[in-house]
VOFI-492812 format. One record per residue: x, y, z of N, C-alpha, C, O in turn. Coordinates in steps of 0.1 Angstrom, whole numbers, plus 5000, padded with zeros to 4 digits. Layout:
<lummis>
XYZXYZXYZXYZ...
</lummis>
This chain:
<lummis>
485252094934485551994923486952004918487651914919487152084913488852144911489752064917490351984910489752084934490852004939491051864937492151804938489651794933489851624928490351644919491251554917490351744910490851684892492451674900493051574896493151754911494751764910494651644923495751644928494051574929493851484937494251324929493351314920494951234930495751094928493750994935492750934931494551044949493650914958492751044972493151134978491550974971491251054985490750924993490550814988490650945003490050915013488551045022488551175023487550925025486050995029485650945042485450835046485651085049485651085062483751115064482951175057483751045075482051105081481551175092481651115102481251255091480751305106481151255118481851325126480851145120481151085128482551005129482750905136483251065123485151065126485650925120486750875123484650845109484750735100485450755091485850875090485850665082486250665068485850525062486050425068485250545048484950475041485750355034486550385025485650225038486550135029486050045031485350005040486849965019486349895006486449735016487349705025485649675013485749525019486549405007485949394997487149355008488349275002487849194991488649164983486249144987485349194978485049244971484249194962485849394970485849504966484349544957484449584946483349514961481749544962481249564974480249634973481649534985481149654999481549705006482749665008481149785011482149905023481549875037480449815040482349925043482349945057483050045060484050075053482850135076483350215078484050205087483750095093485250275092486550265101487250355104487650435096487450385118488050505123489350555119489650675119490650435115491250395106491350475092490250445086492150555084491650635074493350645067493750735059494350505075495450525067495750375062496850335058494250285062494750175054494650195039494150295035495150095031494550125019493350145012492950225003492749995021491249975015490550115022489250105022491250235027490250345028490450465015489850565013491150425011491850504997491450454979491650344972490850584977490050594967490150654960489850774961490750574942491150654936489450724920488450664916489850824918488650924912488950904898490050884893487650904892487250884879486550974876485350964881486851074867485451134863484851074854485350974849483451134852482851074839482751214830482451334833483251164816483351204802482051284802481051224807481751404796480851484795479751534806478851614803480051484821478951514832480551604843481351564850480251724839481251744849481251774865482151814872479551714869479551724885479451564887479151534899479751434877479751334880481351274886482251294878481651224898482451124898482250974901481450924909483150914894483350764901484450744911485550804910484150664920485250604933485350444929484450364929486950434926487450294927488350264935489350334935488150174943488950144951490650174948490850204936491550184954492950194955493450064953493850034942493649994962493749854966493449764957493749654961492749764944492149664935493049494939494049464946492549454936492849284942493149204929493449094927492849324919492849224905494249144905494349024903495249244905496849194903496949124917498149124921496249074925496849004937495948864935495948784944495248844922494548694920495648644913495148544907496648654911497348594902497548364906497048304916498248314898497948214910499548174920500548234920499248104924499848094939501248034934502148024942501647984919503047934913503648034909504748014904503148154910503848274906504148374914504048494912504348304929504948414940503548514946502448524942504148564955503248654960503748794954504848834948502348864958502449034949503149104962502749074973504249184961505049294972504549394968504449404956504149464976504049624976504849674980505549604987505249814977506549894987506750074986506850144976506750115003507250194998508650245003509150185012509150344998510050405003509950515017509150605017510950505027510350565039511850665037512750635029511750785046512450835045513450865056514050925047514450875069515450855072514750845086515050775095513450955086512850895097511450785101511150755113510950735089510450655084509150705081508250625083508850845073507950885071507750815054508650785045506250815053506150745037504850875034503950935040505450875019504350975010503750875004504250814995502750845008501250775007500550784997499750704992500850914992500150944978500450944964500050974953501450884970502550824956502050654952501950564960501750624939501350494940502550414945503750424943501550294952502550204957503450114942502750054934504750114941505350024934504949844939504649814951504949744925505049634933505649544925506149604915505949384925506749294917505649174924504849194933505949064917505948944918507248914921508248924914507148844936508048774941508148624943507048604949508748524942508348384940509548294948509848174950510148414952511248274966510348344982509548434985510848284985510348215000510748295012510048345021512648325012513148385020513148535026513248625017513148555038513448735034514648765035514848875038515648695033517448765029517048735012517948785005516048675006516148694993515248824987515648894978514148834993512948964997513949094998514049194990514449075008515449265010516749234997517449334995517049124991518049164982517349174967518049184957516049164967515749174956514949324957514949404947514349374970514049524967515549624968515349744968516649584970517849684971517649674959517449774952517749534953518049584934516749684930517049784923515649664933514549744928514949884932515149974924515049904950515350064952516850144946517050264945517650054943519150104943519750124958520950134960518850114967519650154981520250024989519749914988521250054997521649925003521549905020521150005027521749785024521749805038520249855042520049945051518949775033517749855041516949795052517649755062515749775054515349705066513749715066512849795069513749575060511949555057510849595068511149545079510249645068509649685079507749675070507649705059506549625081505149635083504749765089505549845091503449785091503249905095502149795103501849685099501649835112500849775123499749875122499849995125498249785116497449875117496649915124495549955120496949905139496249975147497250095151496850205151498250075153499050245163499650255151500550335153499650225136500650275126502250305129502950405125502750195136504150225142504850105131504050025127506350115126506550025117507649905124508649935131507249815122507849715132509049635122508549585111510049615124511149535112510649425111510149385122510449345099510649195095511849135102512449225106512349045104513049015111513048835112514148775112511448735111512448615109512048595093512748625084510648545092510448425079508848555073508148615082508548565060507648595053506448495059506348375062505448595058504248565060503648405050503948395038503048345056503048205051501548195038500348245038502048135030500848095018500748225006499648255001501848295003502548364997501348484993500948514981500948555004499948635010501048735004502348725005499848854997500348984998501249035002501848955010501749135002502649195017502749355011502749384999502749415019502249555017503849605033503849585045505049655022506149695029506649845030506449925020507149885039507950005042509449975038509949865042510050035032511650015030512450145040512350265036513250115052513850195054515250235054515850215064515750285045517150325043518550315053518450375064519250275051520550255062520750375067520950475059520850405080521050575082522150595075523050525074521950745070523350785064524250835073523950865084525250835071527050875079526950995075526851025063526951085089527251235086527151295100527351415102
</lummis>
């Protein structure tokens, strides 16, 4: 029990080489061999005076992604590191974004990261390999759940 109190988010594997996650609903689960999407990531609540009780709430909540559709879509992001590894356990940062383009998308997270020269990138959820954005944003101003990868540095 210890290691949840210093634990952010877990993720719940099964016997059978599953993990537990949340259906977009966020009222039912399903299981998935898959255990680095979000909706498998669960963040811990104790309950106040039961100290063998916990609660599991999803990671992913959808609340801040009902917003309506005149006020941009929600970005998520994280920061990757030179070889495009991301700490996962860090909450994801996000904005409301409300233009259209991605030369406007990558100049509005350099202002967010401070970094320049970066390179929007998806993560593909079957082989988790990160593929660059490259023409036009995902259409009907859907979510978007991004990797930011830094300009290699000169050295």
């Amino acid at each position: 029990m210890e290691l949840l109190y210093k634990a952010k988010y877990v993720t719940l594997k099964c016997h059978h080489g599953k993990f537990l996650h949340a259906n977009s609903d966020e009222k039912t689960v399903f299981q998935h061999r898959d255990g680095s999407c979000k909706s498998a990531k669960w963040r811990i609540e104790f309950d106040e005076g039961m100290d063998n009780v916990i609660r599991l709430k999803i990671a992913m909540s959808r609340v801040d992604g009902s917003k309506s559709k005149s006020e941009g879509r929600l970005v998520y992001y994280y920061v990757a590191d030179e070889k495009g590894n991301v700490n996962d356990t860090l909450e994801e940062p996000s904005f409301q974004f409300k233009e259209q383009g991605l030369k406007e998308l990558t100049q509005k997270l350099e202002e967010e990261t401070g970094l320049n020269n970066v390179t929007l990138c998806l993560r593909n959820k079957l082989d988790g390999k990160l593929y660059p954005l490259r023409l036009e944003l995902p259409p009907n101003n859907a979510t978007m759940h991004l990797i930011i990868l830094p300009a290699p540095s000169k050295g």
